[in-house]
mmJSON file of the N, C-alpha and C atoms, coordinates in Angstrom:
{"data_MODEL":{"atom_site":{
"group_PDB":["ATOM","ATOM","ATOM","ATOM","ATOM","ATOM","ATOM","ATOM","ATOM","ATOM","ATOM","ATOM","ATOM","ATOM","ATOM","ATOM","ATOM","ATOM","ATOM","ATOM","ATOM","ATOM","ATOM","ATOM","ATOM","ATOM","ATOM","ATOM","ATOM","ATOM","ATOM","ATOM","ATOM","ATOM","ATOM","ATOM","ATOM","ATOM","ATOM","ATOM","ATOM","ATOM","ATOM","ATOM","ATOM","ATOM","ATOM","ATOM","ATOM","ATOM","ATOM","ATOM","ATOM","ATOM","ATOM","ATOM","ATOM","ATOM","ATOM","ATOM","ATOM","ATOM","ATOM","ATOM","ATOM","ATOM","ATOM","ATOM","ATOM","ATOM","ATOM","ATOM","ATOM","ATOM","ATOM","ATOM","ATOM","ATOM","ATOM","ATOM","ATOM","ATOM","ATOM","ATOM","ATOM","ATOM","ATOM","ATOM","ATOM","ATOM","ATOM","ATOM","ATOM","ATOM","ATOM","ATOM","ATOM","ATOM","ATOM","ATOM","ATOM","ATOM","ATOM","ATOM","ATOM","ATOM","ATOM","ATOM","ATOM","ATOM","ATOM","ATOM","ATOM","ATOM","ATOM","ATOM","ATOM","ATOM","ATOM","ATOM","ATOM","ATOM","ATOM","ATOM","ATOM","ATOM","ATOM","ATOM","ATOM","ATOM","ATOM","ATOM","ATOM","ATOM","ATOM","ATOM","ATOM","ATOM","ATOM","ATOM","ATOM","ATOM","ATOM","ATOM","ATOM","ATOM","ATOM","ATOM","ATOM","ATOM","ATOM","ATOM","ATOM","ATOM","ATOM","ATOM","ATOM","ATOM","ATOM","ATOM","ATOM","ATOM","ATOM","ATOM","ATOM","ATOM","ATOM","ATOM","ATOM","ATOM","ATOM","ATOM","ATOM","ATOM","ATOM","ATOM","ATOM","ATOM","ATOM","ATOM","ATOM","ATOM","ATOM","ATOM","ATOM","ATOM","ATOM","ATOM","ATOM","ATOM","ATOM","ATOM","ATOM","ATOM","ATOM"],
"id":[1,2,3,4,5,6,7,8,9,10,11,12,13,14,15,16,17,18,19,20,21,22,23,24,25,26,27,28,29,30,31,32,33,34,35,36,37,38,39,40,41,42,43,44,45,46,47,48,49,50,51,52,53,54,55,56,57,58,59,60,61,62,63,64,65,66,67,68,69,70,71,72,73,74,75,76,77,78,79,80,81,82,83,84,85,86,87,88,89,90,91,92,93,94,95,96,97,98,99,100,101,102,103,104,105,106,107,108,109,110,111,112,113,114,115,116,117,118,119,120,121,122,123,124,125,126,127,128,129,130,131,132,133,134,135,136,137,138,139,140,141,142,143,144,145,146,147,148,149,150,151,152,153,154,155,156,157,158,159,160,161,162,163,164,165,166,167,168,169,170,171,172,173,174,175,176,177,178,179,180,181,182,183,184,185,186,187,188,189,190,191,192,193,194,195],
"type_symbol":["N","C","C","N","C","C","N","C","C","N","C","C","N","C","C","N","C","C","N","C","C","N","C","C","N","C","C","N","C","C","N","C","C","N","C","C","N","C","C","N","C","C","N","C","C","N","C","C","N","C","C","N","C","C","N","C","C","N","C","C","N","C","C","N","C","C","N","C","C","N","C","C","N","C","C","N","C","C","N","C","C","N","C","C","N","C","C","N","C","C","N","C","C","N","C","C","N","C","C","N","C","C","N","C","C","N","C","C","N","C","C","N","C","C","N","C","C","N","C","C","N","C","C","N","C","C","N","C","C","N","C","C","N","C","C","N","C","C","N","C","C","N","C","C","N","C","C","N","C","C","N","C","C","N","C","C","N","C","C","N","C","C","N","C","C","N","C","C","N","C","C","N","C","C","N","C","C","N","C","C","N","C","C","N","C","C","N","C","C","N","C","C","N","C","C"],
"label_atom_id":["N","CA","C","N","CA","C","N","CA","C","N","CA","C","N","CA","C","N","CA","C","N","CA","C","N","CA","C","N","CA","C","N","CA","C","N","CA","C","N","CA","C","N","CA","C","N","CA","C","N","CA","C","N","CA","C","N","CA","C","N","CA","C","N","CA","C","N","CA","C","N","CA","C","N","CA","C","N","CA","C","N","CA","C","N","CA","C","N","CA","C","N","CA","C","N","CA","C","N","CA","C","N","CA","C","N","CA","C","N","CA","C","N","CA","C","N","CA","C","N","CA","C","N","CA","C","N","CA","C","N","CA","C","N","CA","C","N","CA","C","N","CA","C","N","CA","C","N","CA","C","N","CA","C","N","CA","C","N","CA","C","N","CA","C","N","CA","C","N","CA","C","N","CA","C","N","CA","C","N","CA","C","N","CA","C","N","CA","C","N","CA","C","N","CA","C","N","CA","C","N","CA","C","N","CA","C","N","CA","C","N","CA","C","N","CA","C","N","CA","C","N","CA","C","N","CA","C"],
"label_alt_id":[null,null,null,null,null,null,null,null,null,null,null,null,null,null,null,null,null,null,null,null,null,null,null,null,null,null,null,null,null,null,null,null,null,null,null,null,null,null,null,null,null,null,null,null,null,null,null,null,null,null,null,null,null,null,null,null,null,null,null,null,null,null,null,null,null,null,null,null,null,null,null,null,null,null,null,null,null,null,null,null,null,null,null,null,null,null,null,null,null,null,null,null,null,null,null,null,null,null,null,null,null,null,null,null,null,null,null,null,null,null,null,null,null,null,null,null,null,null,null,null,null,null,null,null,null,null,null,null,null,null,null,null,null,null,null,null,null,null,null,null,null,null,null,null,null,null,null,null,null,null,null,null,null,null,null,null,null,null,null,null,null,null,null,null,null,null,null,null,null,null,null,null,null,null,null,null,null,null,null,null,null,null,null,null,null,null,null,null,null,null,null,null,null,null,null],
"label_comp_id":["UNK","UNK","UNK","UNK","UNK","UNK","UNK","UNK","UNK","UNK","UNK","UNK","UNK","UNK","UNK","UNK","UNK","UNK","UNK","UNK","UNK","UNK","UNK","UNK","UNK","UNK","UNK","UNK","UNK","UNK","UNK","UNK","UNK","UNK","UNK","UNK","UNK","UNK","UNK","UNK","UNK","UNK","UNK","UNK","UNK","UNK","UNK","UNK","UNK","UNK","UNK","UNK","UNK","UNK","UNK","UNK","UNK","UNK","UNK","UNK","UNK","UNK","UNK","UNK","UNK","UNK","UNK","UNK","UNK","UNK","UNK","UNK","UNK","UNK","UNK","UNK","UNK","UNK","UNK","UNK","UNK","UNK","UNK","UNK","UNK","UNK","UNK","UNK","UNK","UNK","UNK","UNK","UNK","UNK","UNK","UNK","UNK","UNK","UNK","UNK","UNK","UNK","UNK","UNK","UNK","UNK","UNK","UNK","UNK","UNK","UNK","UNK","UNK","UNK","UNK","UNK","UNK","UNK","UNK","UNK","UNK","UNK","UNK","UNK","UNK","UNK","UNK","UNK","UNK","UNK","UNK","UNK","UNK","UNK","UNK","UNK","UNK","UNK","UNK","UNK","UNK","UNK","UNK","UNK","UNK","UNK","UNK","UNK","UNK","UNK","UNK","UNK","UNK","UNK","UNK","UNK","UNK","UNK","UNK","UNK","UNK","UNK","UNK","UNK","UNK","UNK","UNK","UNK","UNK","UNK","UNK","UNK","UNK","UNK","UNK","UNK","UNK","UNK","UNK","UNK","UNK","UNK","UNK","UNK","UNK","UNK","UNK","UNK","UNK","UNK","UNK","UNK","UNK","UNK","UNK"],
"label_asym_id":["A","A","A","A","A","A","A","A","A","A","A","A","A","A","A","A","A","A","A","A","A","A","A","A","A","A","A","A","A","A","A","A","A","A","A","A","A","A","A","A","A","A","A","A","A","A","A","A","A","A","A","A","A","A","A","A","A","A","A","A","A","A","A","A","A","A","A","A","A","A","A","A","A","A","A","A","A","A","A","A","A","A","A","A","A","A","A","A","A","A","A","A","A","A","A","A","A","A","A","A","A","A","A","A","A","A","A","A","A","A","A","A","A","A","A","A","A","A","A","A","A","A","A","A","A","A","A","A","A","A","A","A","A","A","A","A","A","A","A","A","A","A","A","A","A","A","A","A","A","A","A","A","A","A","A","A","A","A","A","A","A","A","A","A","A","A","A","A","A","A","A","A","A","A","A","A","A","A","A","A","A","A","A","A","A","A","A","A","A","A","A","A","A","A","A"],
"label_entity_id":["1","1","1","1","1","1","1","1","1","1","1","1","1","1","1","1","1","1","1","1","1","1","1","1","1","1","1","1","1","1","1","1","1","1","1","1","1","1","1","1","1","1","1","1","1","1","1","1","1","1","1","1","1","1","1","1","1","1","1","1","1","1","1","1","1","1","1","1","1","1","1","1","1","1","1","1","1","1","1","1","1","1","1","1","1","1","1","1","1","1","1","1","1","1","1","1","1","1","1","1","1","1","1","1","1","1","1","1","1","1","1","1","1","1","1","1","1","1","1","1","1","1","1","1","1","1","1","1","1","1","1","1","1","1","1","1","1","1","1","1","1","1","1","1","1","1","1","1","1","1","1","1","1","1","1","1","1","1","1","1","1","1","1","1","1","1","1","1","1","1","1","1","1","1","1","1","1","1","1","1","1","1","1","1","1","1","1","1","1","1","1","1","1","1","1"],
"label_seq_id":[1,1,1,2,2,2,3,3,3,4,4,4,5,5,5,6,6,6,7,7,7,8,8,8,9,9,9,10,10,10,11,11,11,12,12,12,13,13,13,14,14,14,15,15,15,16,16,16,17,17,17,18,18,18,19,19,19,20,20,20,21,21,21,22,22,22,23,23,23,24,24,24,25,25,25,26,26,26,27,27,27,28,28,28,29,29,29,30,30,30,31,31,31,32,32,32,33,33,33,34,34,34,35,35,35,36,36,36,37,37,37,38,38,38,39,39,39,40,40,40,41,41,41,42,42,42,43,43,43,44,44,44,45,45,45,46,46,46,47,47,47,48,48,48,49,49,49,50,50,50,51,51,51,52,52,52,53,53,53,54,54,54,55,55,55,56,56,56,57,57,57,58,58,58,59,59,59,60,60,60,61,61,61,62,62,62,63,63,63,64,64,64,65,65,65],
"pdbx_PDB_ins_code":[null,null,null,null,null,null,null,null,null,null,null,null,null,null,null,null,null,null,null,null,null,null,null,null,null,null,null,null,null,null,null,null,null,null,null,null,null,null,null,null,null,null,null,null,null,null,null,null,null,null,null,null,null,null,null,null,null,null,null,null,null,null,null,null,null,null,null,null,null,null,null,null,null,null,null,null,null,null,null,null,null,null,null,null,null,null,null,null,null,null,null,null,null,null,null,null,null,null,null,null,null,null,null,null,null,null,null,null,null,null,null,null,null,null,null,null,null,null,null,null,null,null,null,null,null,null,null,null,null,null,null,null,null,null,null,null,null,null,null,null,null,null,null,null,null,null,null,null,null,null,null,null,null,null,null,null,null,null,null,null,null,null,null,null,null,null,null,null,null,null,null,null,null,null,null,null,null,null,null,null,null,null,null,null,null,null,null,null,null,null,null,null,null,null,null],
"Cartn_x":[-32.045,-32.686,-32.349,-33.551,-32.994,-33.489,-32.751,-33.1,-34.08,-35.277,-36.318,-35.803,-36.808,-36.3,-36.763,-37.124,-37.505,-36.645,-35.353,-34.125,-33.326,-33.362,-32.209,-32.133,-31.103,-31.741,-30.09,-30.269,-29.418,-28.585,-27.38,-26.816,-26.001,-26.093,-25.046,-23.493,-23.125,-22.039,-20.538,-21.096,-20.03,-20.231,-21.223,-21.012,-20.361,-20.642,-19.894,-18.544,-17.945,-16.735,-15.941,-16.712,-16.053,-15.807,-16.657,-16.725,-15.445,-15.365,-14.199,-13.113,-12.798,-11.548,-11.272,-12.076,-12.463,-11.807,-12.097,-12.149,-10.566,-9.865,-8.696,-7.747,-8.327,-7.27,-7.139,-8.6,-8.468,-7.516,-7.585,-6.413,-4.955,-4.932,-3.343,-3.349,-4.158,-3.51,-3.553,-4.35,-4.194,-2.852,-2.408,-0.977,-0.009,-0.293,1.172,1.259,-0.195,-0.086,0.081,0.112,0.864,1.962,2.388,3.885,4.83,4.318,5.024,4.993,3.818,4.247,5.431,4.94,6.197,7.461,8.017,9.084,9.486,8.649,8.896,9.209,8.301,8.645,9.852,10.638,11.486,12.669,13.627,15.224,16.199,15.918,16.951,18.195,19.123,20.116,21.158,20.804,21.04,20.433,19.606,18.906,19.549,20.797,21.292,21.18,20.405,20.787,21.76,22.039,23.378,23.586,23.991,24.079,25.103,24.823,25.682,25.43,26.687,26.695,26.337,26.205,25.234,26.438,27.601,28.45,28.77,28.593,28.217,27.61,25.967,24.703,25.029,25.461,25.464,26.426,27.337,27.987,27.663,26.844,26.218,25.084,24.716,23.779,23.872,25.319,25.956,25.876,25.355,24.91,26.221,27.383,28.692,28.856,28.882,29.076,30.46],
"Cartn_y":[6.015,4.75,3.832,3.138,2.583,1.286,0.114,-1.386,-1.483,-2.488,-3.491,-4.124,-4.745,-6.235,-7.333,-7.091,-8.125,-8.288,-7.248,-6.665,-7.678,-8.253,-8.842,-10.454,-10.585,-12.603,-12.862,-14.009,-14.885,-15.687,-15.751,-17.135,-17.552,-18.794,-19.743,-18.88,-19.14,-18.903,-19.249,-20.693,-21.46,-20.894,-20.882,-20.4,-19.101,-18.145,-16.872,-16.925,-17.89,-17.804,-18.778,-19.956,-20.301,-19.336,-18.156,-17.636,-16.581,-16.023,-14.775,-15.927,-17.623,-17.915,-18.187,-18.293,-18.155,-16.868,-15.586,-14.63,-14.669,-14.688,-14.662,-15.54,-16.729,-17.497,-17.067,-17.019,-15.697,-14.681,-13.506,-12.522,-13.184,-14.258,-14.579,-14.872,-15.546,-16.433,-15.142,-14.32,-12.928,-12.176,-12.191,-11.442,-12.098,-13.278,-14.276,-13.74,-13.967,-13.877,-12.918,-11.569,-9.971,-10.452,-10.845,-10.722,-11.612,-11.89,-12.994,-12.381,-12.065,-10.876,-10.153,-9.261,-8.015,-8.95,-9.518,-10.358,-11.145,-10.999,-11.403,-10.112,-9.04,-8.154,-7.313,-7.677,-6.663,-7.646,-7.229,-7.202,-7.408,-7.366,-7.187,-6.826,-6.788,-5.684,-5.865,-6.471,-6.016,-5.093,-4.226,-3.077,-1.52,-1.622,-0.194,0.017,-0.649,-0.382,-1.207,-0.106,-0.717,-1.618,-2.772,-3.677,-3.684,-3.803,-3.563,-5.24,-5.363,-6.012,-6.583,-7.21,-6.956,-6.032,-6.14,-5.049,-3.802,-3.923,-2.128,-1.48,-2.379,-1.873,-1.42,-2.36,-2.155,-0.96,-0.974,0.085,1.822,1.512,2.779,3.302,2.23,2.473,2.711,2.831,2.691,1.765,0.469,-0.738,-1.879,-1.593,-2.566,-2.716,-4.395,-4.914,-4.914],
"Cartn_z":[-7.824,-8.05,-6.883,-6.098,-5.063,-5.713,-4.294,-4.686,-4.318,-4.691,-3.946,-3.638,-2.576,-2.203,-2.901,-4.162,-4.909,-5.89,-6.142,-7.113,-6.482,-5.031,-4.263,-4.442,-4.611,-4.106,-2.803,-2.773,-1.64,-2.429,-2.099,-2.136,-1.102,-0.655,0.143,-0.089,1.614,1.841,1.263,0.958,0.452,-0.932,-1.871,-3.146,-3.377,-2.333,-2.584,-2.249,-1.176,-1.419,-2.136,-2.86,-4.293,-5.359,-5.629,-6.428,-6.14,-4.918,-4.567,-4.877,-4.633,-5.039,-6.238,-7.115,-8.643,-9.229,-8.686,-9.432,-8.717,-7.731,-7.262,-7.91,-8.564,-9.602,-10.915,-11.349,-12.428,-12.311,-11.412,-11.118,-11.457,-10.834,-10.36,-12.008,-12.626,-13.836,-15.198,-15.127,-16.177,-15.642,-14.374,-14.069,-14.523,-14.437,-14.652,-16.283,-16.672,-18.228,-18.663,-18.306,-18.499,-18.121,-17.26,-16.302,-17.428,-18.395,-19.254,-20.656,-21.086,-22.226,-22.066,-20.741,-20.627,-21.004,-20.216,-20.199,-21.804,-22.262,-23.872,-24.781,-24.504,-24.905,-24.772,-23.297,-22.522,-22.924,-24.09,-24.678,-23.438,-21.986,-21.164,-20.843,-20.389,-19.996,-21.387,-22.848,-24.167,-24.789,-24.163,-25.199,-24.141,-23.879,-23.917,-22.84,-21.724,-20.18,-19.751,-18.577,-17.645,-17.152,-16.562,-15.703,-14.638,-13.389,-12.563,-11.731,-10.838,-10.192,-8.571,-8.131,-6.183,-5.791,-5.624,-4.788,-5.652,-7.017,-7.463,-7.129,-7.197,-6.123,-5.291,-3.983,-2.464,-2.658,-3.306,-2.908,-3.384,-4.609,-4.671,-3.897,-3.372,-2.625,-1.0,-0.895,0.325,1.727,1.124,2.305,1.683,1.686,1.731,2.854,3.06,3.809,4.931],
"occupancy":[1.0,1.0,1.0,1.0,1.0,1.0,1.0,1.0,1.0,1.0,1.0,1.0,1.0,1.0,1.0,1.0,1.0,1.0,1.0,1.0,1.0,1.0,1.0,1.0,1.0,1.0,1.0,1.0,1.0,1.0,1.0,1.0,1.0,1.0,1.0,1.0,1.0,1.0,1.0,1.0,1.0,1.0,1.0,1.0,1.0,1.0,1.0,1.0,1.0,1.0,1.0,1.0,1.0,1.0,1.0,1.0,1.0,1.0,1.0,1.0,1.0,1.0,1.0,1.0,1.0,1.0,1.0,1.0,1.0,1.0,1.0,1.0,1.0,1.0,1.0,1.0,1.0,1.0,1.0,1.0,1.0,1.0,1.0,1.0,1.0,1.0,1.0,1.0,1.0,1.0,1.0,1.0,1.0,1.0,1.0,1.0,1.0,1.0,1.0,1.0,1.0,1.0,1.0,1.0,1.0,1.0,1.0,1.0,1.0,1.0,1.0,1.0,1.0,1.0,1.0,1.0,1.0,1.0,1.0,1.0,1.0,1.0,1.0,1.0,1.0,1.0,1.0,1.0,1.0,1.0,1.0,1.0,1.0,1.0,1.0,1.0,1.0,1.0,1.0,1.0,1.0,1.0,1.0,1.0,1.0,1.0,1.0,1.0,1.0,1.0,1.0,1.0,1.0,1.0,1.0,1.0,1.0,1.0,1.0,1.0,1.0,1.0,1.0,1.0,1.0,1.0,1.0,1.0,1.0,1.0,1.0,1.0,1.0,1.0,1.0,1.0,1.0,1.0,1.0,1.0,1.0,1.0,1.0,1.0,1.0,1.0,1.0,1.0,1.0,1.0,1.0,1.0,1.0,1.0,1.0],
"B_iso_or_equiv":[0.0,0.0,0.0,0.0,0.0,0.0,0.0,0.0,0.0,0.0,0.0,0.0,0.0,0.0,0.0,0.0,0.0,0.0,0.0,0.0,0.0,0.0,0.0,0.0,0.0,0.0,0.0,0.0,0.0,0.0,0.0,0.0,0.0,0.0,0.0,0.0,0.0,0.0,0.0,0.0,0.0,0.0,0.0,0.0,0.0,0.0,0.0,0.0,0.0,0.0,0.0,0.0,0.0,0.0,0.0,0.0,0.0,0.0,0.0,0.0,0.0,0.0,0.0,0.0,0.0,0.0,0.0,0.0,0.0,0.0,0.0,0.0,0.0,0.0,0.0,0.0,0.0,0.0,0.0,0.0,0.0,0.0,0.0,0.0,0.0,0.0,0.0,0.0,0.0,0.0,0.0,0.0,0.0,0.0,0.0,0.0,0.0,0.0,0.0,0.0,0.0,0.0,0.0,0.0,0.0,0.0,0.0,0.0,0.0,0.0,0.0,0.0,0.0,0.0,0.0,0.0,0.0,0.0,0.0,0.0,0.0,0.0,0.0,0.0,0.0,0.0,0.0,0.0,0.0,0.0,0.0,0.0,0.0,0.0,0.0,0.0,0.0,0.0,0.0,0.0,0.0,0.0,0.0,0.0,0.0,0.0,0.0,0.0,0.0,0.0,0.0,0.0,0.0,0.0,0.0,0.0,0.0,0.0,0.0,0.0,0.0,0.0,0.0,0.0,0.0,0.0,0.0,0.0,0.0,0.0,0.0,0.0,0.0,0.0,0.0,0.0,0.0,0.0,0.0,0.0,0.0,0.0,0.0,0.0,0.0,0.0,0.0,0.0,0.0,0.0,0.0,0.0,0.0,0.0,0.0],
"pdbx_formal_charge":[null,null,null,null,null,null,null,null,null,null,null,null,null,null,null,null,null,null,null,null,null,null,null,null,null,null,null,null,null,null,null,null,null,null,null,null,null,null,null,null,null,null,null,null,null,null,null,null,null,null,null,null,null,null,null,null,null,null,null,null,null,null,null,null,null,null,null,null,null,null,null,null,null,null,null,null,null,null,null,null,null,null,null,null,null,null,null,null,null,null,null,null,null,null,null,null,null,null,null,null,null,null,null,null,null,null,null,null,null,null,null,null,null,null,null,null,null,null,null,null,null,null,null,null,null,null,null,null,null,null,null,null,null,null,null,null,null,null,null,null,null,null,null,null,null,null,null,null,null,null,null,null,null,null,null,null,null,null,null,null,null,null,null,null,null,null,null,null,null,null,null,null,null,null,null,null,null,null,null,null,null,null,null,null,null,null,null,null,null,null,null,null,null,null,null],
"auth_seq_id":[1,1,1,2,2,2,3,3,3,4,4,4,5,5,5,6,6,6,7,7,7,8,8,8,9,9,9,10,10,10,11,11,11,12,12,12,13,13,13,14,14,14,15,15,15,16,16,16,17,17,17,18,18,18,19,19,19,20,20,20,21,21,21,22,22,22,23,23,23,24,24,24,25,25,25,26,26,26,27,27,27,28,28,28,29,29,29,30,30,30,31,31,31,32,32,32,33,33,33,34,34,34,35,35,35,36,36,36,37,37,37,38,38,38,39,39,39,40,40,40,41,41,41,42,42,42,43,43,43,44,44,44,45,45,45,46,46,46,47,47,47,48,48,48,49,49,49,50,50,50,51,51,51,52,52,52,53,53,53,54,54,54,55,55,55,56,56,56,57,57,57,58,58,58,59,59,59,60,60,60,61,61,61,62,62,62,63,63,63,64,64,64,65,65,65],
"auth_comp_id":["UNK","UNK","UNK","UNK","UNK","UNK","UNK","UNK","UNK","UNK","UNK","UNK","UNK","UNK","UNK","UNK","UNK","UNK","UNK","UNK","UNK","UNK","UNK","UNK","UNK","UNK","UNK","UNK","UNK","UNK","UNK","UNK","UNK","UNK","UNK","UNK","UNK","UNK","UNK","UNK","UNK","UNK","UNK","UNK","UNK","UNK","UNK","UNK","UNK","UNK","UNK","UNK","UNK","UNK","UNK","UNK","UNK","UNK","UNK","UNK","UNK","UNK","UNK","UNK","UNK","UNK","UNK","UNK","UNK","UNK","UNK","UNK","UNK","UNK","UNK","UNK","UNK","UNK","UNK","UNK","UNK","UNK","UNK","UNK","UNK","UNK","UNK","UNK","UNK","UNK","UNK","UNK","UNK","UNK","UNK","UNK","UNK","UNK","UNK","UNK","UNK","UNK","UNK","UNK","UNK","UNK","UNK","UNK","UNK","UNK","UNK","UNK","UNK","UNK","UNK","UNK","UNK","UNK","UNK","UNK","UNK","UNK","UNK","UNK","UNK","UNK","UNK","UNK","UNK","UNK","UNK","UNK","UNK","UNK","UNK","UNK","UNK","UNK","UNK","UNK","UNK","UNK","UNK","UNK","UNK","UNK","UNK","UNK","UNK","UNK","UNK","UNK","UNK","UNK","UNK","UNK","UNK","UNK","UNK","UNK","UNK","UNK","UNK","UNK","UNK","UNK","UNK","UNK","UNK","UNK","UNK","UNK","UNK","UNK","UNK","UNK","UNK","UNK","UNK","UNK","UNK","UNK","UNK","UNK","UNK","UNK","UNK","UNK","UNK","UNK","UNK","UNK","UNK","UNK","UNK"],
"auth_asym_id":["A","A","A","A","A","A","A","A","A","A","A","A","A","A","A","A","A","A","A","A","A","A","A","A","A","A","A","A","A","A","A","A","A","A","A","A","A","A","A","A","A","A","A","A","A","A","A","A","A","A","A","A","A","A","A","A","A","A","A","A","A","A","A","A","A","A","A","A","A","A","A","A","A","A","A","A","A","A","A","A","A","A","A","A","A","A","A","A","A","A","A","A","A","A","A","A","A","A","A","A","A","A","A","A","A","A","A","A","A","A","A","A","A","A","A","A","A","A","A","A","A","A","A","A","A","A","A","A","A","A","A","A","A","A","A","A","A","A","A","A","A","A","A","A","A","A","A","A","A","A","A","A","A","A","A","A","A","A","A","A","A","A","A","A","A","A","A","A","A","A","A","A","A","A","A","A","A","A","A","A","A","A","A","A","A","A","A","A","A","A","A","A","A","A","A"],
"auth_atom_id":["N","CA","C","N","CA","C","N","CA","C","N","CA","C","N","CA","C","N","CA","C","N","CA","C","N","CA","C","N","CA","C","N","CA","C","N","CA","C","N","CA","C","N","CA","C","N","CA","C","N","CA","C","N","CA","C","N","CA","C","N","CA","C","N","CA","C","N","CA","C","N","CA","C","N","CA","C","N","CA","C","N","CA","C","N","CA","C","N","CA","C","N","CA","C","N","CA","C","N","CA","C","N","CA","C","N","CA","C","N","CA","C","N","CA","C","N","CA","C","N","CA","C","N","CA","C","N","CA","C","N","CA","C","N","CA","C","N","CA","C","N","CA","C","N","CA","C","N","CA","C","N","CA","C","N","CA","C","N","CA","C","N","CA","C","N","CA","C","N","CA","C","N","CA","C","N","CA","C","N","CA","C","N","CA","C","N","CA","C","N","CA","C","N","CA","C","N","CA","C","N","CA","C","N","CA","C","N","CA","C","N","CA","C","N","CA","C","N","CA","C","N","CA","C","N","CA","C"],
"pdbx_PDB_model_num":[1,1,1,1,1,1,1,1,1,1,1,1,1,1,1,1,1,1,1,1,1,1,1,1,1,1,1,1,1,1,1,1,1,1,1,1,1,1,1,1,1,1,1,1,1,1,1,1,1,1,1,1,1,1,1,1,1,1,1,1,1,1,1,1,1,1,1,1,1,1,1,1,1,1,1,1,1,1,1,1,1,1,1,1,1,1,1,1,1,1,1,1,1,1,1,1,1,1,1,1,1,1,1,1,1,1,1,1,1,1,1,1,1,1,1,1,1,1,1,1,1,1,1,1,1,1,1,1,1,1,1,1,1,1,1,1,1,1,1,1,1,1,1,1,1,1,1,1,1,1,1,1,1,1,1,1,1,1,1,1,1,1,1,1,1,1,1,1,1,1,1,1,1,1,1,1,1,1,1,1,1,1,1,1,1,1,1,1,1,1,1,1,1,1,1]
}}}
């Protein structure tokens, strides 16, 4: 199935890139809003994982200073 050119229309430059920063605030503001569930959902280092400290890290990780 191909396009016509009567299938096509135009719009202004400026409208198309209001619209890409539209859909880009959208993005940002649905991530924040997952990124904030999880974080409600996620018990943190009280549900049975480990917690270590920056020089437990570094040092297991062998970058001590």
């Amino acid at each position: 199935m191909g396009i016509e050119s009567s299938d096509m229309i135009t719009i202004p430059r400026a409208e198309l890139d209001a619209l890409k920063a539209e859909v880009r605030r959208l993005r940002r503001e649905v991530g924040r809003s997952v990124a904030k569930r999880r974080a409600h959902v996620d018990d943190g280092p009280g549900d049975g994982a480990p917690t270590f400290t920056r020089e437990e890290l570094a040092s297991a990780w062998g970058i001590n200073e």
